[in-house]
C-alpha positions as CSV (number, residue, x, y, z in Angstrom):
1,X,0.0,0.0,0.0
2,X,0.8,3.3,-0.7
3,X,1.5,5.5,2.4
4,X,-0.9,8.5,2.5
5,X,2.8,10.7,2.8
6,X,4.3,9.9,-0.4
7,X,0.6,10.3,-2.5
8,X,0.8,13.8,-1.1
9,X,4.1,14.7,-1.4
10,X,4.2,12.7,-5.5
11,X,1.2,15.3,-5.7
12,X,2.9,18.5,-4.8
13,X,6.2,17.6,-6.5
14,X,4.2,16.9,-10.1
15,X,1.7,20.1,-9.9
16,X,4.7,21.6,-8.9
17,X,6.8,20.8,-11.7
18,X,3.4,22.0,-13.9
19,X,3.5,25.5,-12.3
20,X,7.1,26.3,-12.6
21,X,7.3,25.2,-16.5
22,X,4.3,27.5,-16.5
23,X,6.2,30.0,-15.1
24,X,9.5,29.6,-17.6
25,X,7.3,29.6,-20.3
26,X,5.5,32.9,-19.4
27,X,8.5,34.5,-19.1
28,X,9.7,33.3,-22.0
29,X,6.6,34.4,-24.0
30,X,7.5,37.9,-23.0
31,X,11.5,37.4,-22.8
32,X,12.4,34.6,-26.0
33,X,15.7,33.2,-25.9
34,X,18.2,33.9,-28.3
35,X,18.9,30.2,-29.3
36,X,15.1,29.2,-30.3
37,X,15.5,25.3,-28.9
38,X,16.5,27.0,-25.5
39,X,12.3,28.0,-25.4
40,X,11.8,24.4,-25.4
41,X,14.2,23.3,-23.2
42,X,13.6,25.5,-20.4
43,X,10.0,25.0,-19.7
44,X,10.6,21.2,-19.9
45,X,13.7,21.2,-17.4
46,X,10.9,23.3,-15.1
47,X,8.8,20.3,-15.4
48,X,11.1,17.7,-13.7
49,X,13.0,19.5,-11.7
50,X,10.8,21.9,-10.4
51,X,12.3,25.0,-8.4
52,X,15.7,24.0,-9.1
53,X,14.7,23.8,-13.1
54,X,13.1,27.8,-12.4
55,X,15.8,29.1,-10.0
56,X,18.2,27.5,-12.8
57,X,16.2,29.6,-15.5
58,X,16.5,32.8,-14.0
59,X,20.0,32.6,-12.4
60,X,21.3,30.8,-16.2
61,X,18.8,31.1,-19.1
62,X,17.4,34.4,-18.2
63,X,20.2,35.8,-19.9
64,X,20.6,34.9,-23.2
65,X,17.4,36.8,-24.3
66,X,17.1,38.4,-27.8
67,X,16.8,41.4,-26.1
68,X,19.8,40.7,-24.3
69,X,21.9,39.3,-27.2
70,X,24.2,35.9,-27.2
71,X,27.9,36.6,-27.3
72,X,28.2,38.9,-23.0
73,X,25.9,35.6,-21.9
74,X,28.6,33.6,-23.2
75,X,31.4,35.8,-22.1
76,X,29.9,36.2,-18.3
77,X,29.0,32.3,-17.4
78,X,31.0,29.9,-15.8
79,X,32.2,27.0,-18.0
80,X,30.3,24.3,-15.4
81,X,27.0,26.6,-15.5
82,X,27.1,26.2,-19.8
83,X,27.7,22.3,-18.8
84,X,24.3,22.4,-16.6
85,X,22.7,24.1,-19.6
86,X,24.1,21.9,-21.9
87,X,23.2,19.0,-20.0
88,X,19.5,20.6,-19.4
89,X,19.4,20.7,-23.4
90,X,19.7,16.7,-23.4
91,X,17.4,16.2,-20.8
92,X,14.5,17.9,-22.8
93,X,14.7,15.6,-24.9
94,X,15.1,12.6,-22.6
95,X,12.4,13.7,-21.0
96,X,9.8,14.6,-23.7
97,X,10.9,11.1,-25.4
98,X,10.3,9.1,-21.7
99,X,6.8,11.1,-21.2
100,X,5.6,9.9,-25.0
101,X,7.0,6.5,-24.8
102,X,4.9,6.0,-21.5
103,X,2.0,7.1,-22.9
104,X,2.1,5.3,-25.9
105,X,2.9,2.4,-23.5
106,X,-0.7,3.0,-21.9
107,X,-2.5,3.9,-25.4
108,X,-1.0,1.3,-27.4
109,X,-0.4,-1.6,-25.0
110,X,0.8,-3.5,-28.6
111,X,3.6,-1.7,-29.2
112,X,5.2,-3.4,-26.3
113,X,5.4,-6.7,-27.6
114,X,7.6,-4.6,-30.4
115,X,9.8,-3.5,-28.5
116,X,10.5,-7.1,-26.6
117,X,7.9,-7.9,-24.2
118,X,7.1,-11.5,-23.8
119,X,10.3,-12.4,-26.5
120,X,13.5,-10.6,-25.1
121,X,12.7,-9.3,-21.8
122,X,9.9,-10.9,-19.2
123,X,9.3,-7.7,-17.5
124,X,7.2,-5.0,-19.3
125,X,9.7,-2.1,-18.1
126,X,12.9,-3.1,-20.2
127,X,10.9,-3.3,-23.4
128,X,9.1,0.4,-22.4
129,X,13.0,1.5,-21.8
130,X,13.9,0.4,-25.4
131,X,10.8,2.4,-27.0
132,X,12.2,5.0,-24.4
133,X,15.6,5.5,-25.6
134,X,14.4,5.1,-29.6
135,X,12.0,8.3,-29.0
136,X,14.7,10.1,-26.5
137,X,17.3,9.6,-28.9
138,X,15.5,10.9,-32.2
139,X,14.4,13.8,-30.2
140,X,17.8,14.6,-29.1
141,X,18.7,14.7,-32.2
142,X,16.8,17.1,-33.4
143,X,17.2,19.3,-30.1
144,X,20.9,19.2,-31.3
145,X,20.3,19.9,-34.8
146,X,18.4,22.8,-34.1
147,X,21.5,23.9,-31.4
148,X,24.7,23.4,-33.8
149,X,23.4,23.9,-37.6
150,X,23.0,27.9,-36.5
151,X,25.7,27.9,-34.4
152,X,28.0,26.2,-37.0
153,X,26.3,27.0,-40.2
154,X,26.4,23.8,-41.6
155,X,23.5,21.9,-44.4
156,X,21.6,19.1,-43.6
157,X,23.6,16.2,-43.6
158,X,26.4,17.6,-41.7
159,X,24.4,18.9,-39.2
160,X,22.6,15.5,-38.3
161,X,26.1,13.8,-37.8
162,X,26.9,16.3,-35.9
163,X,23.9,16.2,-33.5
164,X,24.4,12.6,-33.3
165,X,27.9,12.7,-32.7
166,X,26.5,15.7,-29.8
167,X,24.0,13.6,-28.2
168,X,24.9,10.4,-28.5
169,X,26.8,10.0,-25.7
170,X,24.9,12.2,-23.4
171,X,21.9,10.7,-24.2
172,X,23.2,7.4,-23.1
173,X,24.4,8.9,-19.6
174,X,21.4,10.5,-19.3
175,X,19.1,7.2,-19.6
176,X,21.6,5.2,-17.8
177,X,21.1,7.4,-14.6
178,X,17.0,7.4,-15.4
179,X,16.8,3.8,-16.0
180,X,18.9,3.2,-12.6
181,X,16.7,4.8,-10.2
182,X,13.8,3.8,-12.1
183,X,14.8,0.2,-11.5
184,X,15.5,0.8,-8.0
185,X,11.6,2.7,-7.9
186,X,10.0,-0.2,-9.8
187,X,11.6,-3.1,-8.4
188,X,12.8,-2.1,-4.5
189,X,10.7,0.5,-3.1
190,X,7.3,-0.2,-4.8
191,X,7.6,-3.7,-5.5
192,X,9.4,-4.9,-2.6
193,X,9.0,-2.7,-0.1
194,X,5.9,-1.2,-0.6
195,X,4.4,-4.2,-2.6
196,X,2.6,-2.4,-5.2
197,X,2.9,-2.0,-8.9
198,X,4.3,1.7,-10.2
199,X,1.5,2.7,-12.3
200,X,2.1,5.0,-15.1
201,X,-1.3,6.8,-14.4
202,X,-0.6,7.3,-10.7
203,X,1.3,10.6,-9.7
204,X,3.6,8.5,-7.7
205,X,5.0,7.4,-10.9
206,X,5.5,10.8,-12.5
207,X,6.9,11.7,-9.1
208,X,9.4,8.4,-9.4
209,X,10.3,10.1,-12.9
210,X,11.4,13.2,-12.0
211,X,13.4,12.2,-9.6
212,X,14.8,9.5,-12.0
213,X,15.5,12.5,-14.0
214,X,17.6,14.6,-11.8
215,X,19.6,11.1,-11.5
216,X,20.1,11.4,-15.5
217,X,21.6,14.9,-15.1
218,X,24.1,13.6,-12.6
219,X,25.2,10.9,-14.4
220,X,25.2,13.2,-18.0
221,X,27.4,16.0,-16.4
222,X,30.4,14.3,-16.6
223,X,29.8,13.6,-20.0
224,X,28.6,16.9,-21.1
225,X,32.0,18.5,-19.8
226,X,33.8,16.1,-21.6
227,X,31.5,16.7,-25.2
228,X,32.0,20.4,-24.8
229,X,35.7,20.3,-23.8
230,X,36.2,18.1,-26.8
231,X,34.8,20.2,-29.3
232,X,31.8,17.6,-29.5
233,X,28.9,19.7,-28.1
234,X,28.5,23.5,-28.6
235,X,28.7,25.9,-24.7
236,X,25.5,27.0,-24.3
């Protein structure tokens, strides 16, 4: 059973996350950013992280408004604050490709069996983590594309190898991090400890997910400093 606690506190902590993307992309209505896929990004790093994602916004992002320009935002941030961003930027599209693949989870039950369930893997989870990582990955892509073709100026091809050469690696960090404390959610706390199932449609789920997110960012840091050090990833 569920303690009474935890329903209120997954409660507060998803409506939460709701009202500050809200808030970043209010702002951000009246205050665009300067790189367009940042006016994504922002409002979806609100949504898992909640007031860290909108204290991050307005100490980082906030910035590098139109109005404001690119090249002083560049100049005055710290190199592991355009990291954070940079890692932000791949989350977005972890995130937005782990909230459709659950979805499509619960409105196409089929398309589990595609990805492995009841062949490769016995437990419904690893065959939602592959649909997971095919939508997160396409997504980043794209996030990417959209970062380093006006950055670099390059055409279409370029660009894509590029972004998958950017996100690749980050993506992977990211959804190793997600799919560790997910694991830990599914099968320790709520299936051992707690001895219920961590239903998708239950905010103790979504809860479970952003904090599995947060886990993501910590283990795609590293990797992020690494990407932009290299030359791999554009600074943010």
């Amino acid at each position: 059973m569920i303690p009474y606690w935890l329903h209120i506190l997954a409660l507060i902590s998803v409506l939460g996350g709701f009202v500050c993307a809200a808030v970043v992309a209010l702002d951000i209505c009246a205050h665009p950013q300067k790189m367009r896929i940042m006016n994504v990004v922002w409002p979806i790093t609100g949504l898992f992280a909640g007031p860290i994602g909108l204290l991050f916004y307005f100490l980082a992002g906030r910035r590098a408004t139109q109005e404001r320009g690119e090249t002083p935002h560049q100049a005055e941030l710290p190199f592991f604050v355009k990291v954070g961003k940079g890692a932000s930027h791949c989350g977005a599209g972890c995130t937005l490709g782990d909230i459709l693949a659950e979805w499509f989870a619960v409105l196409f039950p089929g398309i589990v069996a595609l990805m492995g369930y009841g062949t490769l893997f016995s437990e419904r989870i690893f065959a939602i983590w592959v649909l997971d990582y095919i939508l997160a990955f396409a997504i980043g892509v794209v996030f990417q594309y959209f970062t380093i073709v006006p950055m670099r100026g390059l055409s279409l091809l370029p660009g894509l190898w590029a972004a998958v050469k950017a996100d690749a690696l980050s993506l992977t960090a990211w959804q190793v991090g997600m799919y560790g404390f997910m694991a830990i959610a599914h099968f320790w706390i709520f299936g051992r400890i707690l001895g219920v199932a961590l239903d998708p449609l239950s905010f103790e789920f979504w809860f479970m997910m952003q904090i599995a997110m947060l886990c993501g960012f910590a283990t795609a840091y590293p990797v992020n400093w690494w990407l932009i050090r290299a030359g791999l990833k554009e600074a943010m």
